[in-house]
C-alpha atoms as a printed R data frame, in Angstrom:
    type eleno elety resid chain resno       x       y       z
1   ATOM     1    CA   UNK     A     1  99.540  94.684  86.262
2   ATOM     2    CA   UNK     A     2  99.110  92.143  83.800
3   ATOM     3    CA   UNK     A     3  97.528  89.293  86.146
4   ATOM     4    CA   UNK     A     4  94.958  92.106  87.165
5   ATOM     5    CA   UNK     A     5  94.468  92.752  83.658
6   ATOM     6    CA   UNK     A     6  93.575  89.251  82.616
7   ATOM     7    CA   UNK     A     7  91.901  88.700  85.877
8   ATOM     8    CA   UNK     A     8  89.738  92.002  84.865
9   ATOM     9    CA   UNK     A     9  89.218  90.639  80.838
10  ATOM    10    CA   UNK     A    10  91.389  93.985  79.916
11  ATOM    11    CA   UNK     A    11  94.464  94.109  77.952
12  ATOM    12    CA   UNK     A    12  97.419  95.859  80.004
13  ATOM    13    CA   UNK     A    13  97.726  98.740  77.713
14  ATOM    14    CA   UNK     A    14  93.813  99.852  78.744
15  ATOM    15    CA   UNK     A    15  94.667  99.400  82.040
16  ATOM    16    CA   UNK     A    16  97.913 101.375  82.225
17  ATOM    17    CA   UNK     A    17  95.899 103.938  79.979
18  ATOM    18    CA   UNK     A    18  93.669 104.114  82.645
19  ATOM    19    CA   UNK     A    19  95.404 104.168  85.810
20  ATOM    20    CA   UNK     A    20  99.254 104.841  84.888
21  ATOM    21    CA   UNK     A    21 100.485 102.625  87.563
22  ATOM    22    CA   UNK     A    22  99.594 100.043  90.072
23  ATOM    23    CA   UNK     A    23  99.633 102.687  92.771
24  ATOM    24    CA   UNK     A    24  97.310 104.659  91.364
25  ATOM    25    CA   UNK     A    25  95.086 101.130  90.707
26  ATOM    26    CA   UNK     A    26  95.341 100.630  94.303
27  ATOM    27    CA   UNK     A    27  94.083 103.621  95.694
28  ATOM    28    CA   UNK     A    28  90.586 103.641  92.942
29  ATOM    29    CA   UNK     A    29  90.042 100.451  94.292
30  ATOM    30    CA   UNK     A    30  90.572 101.286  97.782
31  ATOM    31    CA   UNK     A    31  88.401 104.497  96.942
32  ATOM    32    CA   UNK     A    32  85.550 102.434  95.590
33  ATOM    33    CA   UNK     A    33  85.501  99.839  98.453
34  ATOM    34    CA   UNK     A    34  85.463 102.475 101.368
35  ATOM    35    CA   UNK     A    35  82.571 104.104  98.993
36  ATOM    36    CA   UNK     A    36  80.408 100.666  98.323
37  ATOM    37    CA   UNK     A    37  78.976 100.296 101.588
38  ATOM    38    CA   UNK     A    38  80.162 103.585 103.962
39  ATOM    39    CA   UNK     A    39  77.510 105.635 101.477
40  ATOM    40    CA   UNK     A    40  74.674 103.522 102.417
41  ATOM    41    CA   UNK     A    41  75.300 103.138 106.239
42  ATOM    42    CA   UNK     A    42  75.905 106.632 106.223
43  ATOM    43    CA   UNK     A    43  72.193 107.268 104.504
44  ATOM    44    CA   UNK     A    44  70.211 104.455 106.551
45  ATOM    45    CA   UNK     A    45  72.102 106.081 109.969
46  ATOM    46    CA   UNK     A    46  71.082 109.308 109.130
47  ATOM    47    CA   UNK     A    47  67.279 108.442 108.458
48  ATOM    48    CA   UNK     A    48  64.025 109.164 110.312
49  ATOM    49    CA   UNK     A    49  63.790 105.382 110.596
50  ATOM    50    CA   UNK     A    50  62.710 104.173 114.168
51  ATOM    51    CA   UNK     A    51  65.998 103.889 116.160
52  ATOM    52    CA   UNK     A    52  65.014 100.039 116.584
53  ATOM    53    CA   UNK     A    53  64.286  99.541 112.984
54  ATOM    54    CA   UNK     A    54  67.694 101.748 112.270
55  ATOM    55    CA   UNK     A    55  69.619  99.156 113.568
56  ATOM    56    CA   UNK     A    56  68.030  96.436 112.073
57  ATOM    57    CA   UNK     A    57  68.662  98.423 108.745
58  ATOM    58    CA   UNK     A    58  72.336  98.919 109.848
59  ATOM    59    CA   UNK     A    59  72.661  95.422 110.530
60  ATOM    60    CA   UNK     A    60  71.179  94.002 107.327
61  ATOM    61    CA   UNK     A    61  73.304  96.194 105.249
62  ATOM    62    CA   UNK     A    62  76.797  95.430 107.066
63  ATOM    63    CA   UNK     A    63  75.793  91.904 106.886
64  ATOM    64    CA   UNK     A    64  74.691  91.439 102.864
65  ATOM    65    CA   UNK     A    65  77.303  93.467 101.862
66  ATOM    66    CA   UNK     A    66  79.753  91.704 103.533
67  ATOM    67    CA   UNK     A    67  77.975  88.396 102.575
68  ATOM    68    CA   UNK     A    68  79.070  89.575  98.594
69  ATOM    69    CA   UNK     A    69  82.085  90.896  99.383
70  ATOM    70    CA   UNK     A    70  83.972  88.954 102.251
71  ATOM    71    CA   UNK     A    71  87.253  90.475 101.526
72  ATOM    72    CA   UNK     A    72  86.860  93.655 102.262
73  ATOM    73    CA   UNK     A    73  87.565  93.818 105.770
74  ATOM    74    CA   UNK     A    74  90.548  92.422 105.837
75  ATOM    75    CA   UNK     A    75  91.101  93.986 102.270
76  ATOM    76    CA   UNK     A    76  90.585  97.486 104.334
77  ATOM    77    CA   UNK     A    77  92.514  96.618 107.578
78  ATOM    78    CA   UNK     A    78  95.189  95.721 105.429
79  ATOM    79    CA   UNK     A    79  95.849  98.509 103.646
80  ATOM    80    CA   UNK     A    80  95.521 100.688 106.507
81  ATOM    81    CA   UNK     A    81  98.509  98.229 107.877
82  ATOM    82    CA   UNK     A    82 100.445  98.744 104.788
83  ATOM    83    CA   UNK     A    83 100.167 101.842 104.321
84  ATOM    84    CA   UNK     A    84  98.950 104.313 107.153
85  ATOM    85    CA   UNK     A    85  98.585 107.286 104.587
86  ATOM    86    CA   UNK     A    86  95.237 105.718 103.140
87  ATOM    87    CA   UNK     A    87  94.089 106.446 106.432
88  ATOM    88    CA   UNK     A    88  93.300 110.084 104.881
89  ATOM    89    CA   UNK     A    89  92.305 108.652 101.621
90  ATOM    90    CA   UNK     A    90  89.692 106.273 103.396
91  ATOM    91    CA   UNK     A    91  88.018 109.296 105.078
92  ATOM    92    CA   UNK     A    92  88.262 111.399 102.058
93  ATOM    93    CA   UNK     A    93  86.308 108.450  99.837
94  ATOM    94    CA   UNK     A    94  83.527 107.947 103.151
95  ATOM    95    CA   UNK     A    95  83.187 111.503 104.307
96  ATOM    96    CA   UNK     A    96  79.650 111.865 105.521
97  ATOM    97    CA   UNK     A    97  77.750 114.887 104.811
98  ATOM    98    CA   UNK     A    98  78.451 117.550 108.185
99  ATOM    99    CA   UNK     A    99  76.468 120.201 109.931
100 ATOM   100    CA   UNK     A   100  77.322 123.679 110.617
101 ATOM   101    CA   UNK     A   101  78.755 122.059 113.837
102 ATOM   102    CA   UNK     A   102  81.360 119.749 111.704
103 ATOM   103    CA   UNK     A   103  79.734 117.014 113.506
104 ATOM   104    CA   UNK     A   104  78.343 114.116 110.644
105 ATOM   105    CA   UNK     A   105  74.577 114.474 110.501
106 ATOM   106    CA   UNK     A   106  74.058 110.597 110.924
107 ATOM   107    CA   UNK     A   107  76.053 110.901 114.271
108 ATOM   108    CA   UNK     A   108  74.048 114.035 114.703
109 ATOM   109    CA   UNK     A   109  70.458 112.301 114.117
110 ATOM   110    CA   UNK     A   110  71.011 109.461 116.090
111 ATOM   111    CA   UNK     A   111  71.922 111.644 118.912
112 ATOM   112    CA   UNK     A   112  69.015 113.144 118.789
113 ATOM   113    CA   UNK     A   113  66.944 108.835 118.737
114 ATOM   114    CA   UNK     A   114  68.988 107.889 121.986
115 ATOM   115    CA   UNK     A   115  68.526 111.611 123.905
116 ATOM   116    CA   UNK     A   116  64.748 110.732 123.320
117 ATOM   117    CA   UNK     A   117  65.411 106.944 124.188
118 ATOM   118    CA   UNK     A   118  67.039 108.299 127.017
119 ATOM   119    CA   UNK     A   119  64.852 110.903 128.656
120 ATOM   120    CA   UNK     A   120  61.947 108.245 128.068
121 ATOM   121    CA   UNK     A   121  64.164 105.826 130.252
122 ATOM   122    CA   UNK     A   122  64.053 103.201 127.345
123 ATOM   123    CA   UNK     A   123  67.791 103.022 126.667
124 ATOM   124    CA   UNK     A   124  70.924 103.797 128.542
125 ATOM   125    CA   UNK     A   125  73.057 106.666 127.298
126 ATOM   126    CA   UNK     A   126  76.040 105.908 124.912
127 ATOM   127    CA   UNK     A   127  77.842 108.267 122.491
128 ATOM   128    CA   UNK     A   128  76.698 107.915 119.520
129 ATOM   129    CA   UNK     A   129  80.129 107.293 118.118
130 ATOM   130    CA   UNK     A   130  80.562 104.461 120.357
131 ATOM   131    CA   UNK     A   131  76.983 103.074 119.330
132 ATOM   132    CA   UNK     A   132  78.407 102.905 115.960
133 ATOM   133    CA   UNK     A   133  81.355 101.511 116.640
134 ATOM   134    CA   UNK     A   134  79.785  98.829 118.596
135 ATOM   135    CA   UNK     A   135  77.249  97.930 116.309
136 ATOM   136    CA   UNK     A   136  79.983  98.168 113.272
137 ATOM   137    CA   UNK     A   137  82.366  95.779 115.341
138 ATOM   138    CA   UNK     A   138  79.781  93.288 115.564
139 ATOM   139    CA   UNK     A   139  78.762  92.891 112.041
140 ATOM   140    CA   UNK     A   140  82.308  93.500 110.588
141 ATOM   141    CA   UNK     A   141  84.229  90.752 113.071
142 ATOM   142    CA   UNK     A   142  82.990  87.877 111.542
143 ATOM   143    CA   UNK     A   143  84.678  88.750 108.366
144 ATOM   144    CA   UNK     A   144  87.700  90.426 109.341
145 ATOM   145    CA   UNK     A   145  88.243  86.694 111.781
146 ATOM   146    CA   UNK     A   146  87.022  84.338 109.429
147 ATOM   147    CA   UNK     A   147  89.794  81.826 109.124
148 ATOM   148    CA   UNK     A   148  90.220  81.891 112.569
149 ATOM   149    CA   UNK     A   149  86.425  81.088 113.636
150 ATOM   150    CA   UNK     A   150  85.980  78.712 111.194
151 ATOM   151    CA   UNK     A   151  88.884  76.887 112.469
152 ATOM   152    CA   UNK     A   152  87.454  77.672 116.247
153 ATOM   153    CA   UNK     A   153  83.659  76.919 115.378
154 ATOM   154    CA   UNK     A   154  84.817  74.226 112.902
155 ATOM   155    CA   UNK     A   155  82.747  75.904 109.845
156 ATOM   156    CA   UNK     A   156  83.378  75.227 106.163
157 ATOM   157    CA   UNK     A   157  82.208  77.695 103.772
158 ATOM   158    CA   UNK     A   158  78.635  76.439 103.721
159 ATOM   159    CA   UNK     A   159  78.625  76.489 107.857
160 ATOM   160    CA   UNK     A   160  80.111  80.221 107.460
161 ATOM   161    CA   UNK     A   161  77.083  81.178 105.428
162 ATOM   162    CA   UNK     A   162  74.753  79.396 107.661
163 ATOM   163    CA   UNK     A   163  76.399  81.181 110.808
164 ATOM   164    CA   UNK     A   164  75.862  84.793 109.039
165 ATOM   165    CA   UNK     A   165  72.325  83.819 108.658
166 ATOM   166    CA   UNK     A   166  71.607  83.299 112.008
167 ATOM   167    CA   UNK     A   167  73.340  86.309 112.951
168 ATOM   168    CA   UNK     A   168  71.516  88.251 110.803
169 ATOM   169    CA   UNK     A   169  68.294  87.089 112.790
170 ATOM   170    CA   UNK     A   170  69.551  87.801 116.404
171 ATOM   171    CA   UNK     A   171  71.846  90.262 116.163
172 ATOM   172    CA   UNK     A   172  69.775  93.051 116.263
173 ATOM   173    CA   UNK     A   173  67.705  92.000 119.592
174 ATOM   174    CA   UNK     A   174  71.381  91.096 120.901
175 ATOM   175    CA   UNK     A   175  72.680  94.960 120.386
176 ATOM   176    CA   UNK     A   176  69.452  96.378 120.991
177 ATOM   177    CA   UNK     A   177  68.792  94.355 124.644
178 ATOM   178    CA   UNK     A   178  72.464  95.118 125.375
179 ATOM   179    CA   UNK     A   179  71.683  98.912 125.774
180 ATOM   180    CA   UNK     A   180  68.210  98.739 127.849
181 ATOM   181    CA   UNK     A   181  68.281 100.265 130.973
């Protein structure tokens, strides 16, 4: 507790007034990393944005976030390693808002984008979840693997930045071809 306080600027007492333990510390920072980005993917899934234009959205927010905050998915996987039972708390911090169906309305508005996609014969049909996951997977990878591809790709911190950029510009035609009929 007392490196996190003098990493934080705080004396110890504050944060033990605070928080009470370093359990407790752990799971309001766990809480407010599962919050920082799930709320806006959530919101930008759930829009009347153009599907293609949704997942350029998507994309850009996975990808800045993640840009600022590299840790967190390994930050995330690890916890959910460590200790399964945040499993609940993860979903209780990112739980979108649900319809009288109990299905999310994000997942429940871009059902509705591909059925139209669909039954114009634009787009091949895929759950929705699995959209989702596979556009998630894509932009979250990177991170989670870093050490490992920039031992693969041979990239330094500056080539890591470089090689978000241009994912950033062709990921979205990647995804977006990858589901054309």
């Amino acid at each position: 507790m007392q490196e996190i306080a003098d990493e934080a600027g705080v004396n110890k007492a504050l944060l033990h007034y605070y928080f009470r333990s370093k359990d407790r510390l752990s799971d309001a920072v766990f809480q407010r990393v599962a919050k920082a980005i799930f709320a806006r993917l959530t919101d930008a899934a759930g829009s009347d944005l153009e599907l293609e234009d949704k997942v350029r959205r998507l994309i850009d927010i996975y990808l800045d976030q993640l840009s600022h905050t590299p840790y967190v998915p390994g930050y995330v996987i690890s916890e959910l390693n460590q200790h399964p039972e945040r499993a609940r708390q993860f979903l209780d911090a990112v739980r979108p808002a649900q319809g009288a169906n109990g299905v999310p309305i994000f997942l429940a508005k871009l059902a509705e984008q591909i059925q139209e996609r669909v039954r114009a014969g634009t787009m091949r049909p895929i759950p929705p979840r699995q959209f989702i996951a596979n556009l998630a997977s894509l932009c979250v990878f990177p991170f989670a693997a870093r050490p490992i591809l920039c031992a693969v790709l041979g990239l330094d911190d500056n080539g890591f930045t470089d090689f978000i950029a241009e994912r950033k510009k062709g990921l979205a035609d990647f995804f977006l071809s990858g589901l054309r009929p």
